[in-house]
Every structure is written in C-alpha cells, then in structure tokens.
C-alpha positions as CSV (number, residue, x, y, z in Angstrom):
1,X,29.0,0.9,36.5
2,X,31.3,1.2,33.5
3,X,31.4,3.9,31.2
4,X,30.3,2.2,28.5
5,X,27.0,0.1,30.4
6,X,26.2,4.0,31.5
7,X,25.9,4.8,27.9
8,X,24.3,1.8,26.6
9,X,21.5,2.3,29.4
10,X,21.4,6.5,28.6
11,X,20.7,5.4,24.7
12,X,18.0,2.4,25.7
13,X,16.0,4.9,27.9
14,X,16.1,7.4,25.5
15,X,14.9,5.3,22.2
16,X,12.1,3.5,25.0
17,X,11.1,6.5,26.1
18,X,8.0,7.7,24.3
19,X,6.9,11.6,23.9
20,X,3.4,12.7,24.9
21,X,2.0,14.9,22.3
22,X,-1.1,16.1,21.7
23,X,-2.1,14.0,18.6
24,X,-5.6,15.1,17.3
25,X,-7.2,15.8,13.3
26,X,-9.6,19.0,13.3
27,X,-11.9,19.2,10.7
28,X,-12.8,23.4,8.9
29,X,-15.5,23.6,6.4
30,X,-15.7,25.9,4.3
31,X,-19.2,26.0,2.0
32,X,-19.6,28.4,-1.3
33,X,-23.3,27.6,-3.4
34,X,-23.6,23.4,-3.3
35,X,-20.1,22.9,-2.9
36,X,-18.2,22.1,0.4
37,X,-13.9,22.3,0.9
38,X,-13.4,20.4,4.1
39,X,-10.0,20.9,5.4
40,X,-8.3,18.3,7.8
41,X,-5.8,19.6,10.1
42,X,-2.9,17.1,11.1
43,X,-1.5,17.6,14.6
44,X,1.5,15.0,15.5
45,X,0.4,12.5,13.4
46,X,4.0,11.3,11.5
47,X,2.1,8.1,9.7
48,X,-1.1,7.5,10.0
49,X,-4.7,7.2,8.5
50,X,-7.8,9.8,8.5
51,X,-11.1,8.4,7.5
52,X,-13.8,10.5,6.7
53,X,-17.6,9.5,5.8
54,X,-20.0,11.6,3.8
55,X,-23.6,12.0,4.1
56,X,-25.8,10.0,1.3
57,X,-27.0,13.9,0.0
58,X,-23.5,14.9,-1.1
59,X,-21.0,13.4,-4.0
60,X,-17.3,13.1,-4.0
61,X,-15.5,16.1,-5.7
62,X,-11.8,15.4,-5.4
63,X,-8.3,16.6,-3.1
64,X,-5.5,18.1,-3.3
65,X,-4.1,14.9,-1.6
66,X,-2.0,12.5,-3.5
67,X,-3.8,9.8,-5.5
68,X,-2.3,6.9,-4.7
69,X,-2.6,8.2,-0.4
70,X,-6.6,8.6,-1.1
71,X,-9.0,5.9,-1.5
72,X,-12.5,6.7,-2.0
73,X,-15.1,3.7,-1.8
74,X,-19.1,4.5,-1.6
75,X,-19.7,7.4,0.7
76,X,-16.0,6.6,2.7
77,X,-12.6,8.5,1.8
78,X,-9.6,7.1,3.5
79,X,-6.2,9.1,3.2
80,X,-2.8,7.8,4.0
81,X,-1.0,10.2,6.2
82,X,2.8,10.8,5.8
83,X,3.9,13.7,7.9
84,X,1.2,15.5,6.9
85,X,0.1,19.2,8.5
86,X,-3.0,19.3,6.0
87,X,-5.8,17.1,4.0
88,X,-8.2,19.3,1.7
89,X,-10.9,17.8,-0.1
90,X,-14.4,18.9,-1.8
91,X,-17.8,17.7,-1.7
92,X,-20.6,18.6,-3.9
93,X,-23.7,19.3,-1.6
94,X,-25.7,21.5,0.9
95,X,-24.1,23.4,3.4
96,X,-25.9,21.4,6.3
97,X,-24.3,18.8,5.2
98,X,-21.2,19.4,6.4
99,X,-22.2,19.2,9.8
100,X,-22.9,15.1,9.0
101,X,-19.7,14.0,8.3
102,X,-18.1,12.3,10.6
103,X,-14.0,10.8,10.5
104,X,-11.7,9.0,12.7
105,X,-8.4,9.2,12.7
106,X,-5.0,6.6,13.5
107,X,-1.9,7.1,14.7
108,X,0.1,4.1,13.2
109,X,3.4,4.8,15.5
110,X,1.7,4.9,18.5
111,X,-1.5,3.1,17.9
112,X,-3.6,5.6,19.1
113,X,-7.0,7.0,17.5
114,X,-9.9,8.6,18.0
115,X,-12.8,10.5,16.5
116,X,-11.8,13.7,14.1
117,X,-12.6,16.9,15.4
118,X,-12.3,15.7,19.1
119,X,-10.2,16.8,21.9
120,X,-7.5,13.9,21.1
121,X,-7.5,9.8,21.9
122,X,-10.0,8.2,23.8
123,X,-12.7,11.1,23.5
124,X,-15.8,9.3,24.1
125,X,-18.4,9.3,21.2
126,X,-20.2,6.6,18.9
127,X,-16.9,5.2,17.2
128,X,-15.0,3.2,19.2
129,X,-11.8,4.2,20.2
130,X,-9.9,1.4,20.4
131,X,-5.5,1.1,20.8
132,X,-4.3,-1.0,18.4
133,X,-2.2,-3.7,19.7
134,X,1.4,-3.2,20.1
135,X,3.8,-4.0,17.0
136,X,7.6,-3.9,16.5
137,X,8.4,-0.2,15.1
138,X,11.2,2.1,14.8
139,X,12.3,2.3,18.3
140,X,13.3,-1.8,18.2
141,X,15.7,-1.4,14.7
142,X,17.5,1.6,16.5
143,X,18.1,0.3,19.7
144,X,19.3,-3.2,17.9
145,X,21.0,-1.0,15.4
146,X,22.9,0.9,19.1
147,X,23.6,-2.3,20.2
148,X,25.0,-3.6,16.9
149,X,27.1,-0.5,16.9
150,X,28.8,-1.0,20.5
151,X,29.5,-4.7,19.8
152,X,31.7,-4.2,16.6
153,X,33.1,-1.4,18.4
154,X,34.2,-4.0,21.9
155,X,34.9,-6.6,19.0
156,X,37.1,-4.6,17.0
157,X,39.5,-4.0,19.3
C-alpha cells in the first residue's frame, strides 16, 4: 500500500472511530427553609440538553445558567448544554420535594440519553430511553475536510 493510502486510512479510522465515555447528569440537592438549590452535574456531555420537571408544590426560582440556554415552560426547565461541568438552579418549596423531580438528559453528538441521576444510557426507568437517529456531525466535515486537504496537495503538484 502506498504511503500516502496508509495515511489516508490512519486519519479515516481515527475521525470514525468513536470514544466510549461514561456520559451521565447527576442531580445534588441542597434544601435551606422552603427553598431548594439543585445542582446538575455534567459528565462528557460536549452539547447536549438536560430537562428537568418540578413537582406541582414548588415554583421556579431562577439559575445561574445562561438565559438564553434555559427555557422554563409550566413545571418543565430545559437547559442547553455547551460543554458544561455544572447546571445550578433554585426552586421555592418543601424539602420532600426534591425527591419528585425527575430529568432526562441528551447527548446531541452521540445521540445518546437517558434518565438524570442514573448510572448512564439505557438505564431502565419510566422515561424512555430512546437513541436518536443518526445525523451528519463533525466527524463527516473533518474527514471531507482530510480528504479535501490530500487532493489539493496530489493536484498541486
């Protein structure tokens, strides 16, 4: 094999080839009086989305997350995650209450998800944990981008 297939085939496997990492959200709660800081913690999650829902007994208090990454609708907060380690937010409410809310979480580079505060993907519980189907992502532009590279390089000889 020439020199030059060996590398083209060395850089393919490499951008093709993809990592296993533990990818999981864990959820702390932290109560003081009628107020509850929950505190999401982010493990390989580069982009990605956390959803969280709230009991009916407590009431939205804010986050230290960015405004326009957090959407809050009803007793559902959704956060945008961008290479995040960490999502706090507070809720005004009992203590016991914490132990109702419930979140799910998506990796949108791999398609995985599953159910925050779970071992990782495809924990069994009551949200489905479903792969999202396969779309185009970063490891296509690179390896186009490699190949793009080694043609002008043969052409401009």
């Amino acid at each position: 094999m020439a020199p030059k297939r060996a590398v083209l085939l060395c850089v393919l496997i490499f951008l093709f080839a993809a990592p296993v990492t533990a990818v999981s959200v864990e959820r702390t709660l932290t109560s003081s009086e009628n107020n509850l800081e929950v505190t999401l913690t982010v493990m390989d999650i580069p982009v990605g989305g956390i959803v969280e829902t709230i009991p009916e007994s407590c009431t939205w208090a804010g986050t230290d997350h960015p405004d326009d990454q957090t959407r809050v609708s009803g007793q559902k907060i959704a956060f945008a995650v961008i290479g995040e380690e960490a999502i706090r937010y507070r809720v005004q409410g009992p203590s016991e209450a914490g132990k109702e809310i419930a979140g799910t979480w998506e990796n949108l580079q791999t398609g995985e998800s599953g159910v925050v505060g779970s071992d990782g993907p495809g924990d069994s519980g009551e949200v489905a944990q479903t792969a999202a189907p396969a779309t185009p992502g970063f490891e296509w532009a690179a390896a186009l981008a490699a190949l793009a590279v080694l043609c002008a390089r043969r052409c401009g000889r």
